[in-house]
Backbone as JSON, one array per atom type, in Angstrom:
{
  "sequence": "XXXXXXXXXXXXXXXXXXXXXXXXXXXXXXXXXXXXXXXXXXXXXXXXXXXXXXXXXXXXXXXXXXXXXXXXXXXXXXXXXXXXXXX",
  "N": [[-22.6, 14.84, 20.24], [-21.45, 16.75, 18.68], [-18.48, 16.55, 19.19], [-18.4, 14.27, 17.05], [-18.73, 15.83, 14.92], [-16.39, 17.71, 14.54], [-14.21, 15.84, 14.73], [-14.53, 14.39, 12.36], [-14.49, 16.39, 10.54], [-11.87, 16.92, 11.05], [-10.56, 14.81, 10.6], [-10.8, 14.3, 7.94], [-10.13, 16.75, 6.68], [-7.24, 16.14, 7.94], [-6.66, 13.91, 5.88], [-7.09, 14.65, 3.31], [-4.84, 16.54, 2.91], [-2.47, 14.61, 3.52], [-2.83, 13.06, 1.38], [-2.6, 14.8, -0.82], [0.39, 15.76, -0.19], [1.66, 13.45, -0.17], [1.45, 12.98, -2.74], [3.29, 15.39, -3.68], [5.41, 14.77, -2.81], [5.88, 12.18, -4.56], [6.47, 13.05, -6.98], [8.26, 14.38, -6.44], [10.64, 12.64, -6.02], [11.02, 11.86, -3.23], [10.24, 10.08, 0.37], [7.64, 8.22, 0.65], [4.44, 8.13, 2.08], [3.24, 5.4, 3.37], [1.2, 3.04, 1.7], [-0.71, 2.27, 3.07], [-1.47, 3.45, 5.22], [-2.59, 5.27, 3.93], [-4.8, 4.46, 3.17], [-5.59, 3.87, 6.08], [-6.76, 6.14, 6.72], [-8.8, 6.58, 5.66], [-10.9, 4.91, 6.21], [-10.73, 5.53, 9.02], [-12.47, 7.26, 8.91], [-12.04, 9.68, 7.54], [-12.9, 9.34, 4.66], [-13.92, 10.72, 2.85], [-12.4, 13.37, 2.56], [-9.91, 11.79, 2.05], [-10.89, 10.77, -0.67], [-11.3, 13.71, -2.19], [-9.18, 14.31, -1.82], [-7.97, 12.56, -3.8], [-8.95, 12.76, -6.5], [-8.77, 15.76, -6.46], [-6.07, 15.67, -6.3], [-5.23, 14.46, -8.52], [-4.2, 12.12, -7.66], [-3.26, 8.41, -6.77], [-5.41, 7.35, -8.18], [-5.59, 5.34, -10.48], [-5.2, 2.99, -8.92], [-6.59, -0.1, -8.06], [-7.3, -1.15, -5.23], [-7.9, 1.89, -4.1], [-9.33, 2.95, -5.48], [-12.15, 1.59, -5.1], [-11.51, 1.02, -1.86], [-11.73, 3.57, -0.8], [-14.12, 4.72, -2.04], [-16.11, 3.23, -0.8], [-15.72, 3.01, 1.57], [-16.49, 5.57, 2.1], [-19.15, 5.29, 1.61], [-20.11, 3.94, 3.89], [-19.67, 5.76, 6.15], [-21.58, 7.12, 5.71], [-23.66, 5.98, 5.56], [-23.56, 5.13, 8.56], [-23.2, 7.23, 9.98], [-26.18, 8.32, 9.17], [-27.24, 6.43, 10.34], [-26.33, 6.43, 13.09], [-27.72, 9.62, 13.68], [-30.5, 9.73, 13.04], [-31.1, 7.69, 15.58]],
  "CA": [[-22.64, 14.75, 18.79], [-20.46, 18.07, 18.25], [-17.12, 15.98, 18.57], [-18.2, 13.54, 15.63], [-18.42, 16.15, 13.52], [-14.9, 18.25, 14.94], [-13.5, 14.5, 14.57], [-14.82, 14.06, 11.1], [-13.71, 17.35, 9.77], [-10.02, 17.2, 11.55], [-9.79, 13.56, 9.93], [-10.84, 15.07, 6.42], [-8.52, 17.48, 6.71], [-5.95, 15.5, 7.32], [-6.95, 12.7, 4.53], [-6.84, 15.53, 2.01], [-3.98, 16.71, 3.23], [-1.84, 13.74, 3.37], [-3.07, 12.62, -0.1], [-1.38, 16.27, -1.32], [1.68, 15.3, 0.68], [2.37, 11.8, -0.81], [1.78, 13.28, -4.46], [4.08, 15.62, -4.15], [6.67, 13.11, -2.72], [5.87, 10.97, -5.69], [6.73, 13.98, -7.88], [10.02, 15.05, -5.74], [10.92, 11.69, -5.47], [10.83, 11.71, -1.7], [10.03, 9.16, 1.05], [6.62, 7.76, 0.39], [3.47, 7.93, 2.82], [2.46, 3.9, 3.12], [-0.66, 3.1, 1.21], [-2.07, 1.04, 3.84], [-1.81, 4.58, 6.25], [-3.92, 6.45, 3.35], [-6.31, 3.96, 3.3], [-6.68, 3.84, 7.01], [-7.27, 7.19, 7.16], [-10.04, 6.72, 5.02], [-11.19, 3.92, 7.01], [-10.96, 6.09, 10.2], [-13.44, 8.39, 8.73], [-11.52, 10.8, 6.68], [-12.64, 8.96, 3.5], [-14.33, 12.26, 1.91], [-10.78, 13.84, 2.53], [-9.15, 11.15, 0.87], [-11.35, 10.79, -2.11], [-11.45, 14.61, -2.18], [-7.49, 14.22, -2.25], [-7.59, 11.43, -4.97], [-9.69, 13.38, -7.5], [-7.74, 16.89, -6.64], [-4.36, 15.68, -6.36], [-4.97, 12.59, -9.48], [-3.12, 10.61, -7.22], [-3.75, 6.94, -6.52], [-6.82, 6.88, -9.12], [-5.46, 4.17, -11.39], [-4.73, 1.78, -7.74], [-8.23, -0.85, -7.73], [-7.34, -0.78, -3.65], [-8.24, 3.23, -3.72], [-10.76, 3.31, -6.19], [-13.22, 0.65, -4.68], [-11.67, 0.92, -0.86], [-12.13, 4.99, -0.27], [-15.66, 5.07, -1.95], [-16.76, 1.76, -0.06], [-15.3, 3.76, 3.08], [-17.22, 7.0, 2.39], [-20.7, 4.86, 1.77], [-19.88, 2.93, 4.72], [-19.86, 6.75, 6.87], [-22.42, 8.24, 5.51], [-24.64, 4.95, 6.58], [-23.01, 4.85, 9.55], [-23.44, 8.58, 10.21], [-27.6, 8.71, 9.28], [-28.12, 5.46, 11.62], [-26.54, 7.58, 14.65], [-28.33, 10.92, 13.74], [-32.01, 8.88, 13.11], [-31.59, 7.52, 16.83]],
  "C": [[-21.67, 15.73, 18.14], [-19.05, 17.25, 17.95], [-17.4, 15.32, 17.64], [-17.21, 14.23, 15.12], [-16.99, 17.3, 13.99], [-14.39, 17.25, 14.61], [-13.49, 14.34, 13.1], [-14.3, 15.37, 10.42], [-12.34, 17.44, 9.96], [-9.39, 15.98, 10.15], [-9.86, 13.93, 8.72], [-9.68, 15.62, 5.94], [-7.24, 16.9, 6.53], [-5.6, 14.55, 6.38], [-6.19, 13.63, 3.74], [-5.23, 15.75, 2.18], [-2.88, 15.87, 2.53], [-1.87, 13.09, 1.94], [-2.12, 13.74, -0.78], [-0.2, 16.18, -1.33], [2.33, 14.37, -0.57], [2.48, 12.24, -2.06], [2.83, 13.96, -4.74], [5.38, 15.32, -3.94], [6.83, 12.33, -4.31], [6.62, 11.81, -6.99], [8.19, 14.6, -7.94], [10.79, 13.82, -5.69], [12.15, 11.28, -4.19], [10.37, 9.99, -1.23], [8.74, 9.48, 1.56], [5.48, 7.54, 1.62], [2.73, 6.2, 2.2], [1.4, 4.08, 2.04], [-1.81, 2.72, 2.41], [-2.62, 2.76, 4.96], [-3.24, 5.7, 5.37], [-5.19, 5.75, 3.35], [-6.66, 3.65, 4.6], [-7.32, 5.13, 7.13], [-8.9, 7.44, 6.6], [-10.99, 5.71, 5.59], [-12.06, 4.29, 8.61], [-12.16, 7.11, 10.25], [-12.9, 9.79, 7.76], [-11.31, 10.02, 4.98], [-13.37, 10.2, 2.13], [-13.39, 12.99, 1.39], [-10.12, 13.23, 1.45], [-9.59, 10.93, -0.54], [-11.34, 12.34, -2.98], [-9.7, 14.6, -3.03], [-7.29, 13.34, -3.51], [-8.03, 12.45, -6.07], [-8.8, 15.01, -7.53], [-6.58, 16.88, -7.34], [-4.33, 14.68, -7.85], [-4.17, 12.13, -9.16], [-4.19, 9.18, -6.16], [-5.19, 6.52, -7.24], [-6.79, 5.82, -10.19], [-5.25, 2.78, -10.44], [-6.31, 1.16, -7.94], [-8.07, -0.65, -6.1], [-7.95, 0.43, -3.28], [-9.07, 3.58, -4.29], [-11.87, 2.25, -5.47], [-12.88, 1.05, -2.98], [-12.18, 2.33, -0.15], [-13.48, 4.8, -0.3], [-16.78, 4.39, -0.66], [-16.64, 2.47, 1.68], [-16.13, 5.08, 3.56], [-18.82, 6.34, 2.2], [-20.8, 4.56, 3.28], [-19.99, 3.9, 6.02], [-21.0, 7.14, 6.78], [-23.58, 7.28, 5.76], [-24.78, 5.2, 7.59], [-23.66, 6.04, 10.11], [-25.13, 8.71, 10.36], [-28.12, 7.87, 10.14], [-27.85, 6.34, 13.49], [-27.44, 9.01, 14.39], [-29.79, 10.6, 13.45], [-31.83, 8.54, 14.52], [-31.82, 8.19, 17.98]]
}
């Protein structure tokens, strides 16, 4: 059970992260972190990170893809998460 949560905090990490990243690309106008990569990451489990990063950084909060797919991603853990730690 220990790696989950090492797994789940690395991927956080790097959600947030990478959300930081891409904004200030968007700002420098640099070469752009996909969307589809931020939303797997949030997918992969680092959707706390990335929503963490959306709301920090106010980037990608006006996209419908990042407002409905992160949250939907972080319910979708934190289910996921209490059905393994109940068995």
């Amino acid at each position: 059970m220990d790696i989950i949560w090492i797994y789940l905090v690395i991927i956080n990490l790097v959600a947030f992260v990478a959300y930081g990243i891409d904004k200030w690309k968007a700002k420098n106008a640099r070469w752009r972190t996909p969307e589809k990569t931020l939303i797997l990451l949030a997918a992969l489990g680092g959707a706390l990170g990335a929503y963490a990063g959306m709301k920090y950084f106010r980037h990608k909060t006006q996209h419908k893809k990042f407002t409905i797919c992160v949250p939907l991603f972080l319910i979708l853990w934190i289910i996921g998460l209490g059905w393994v730690i109940t068995k």
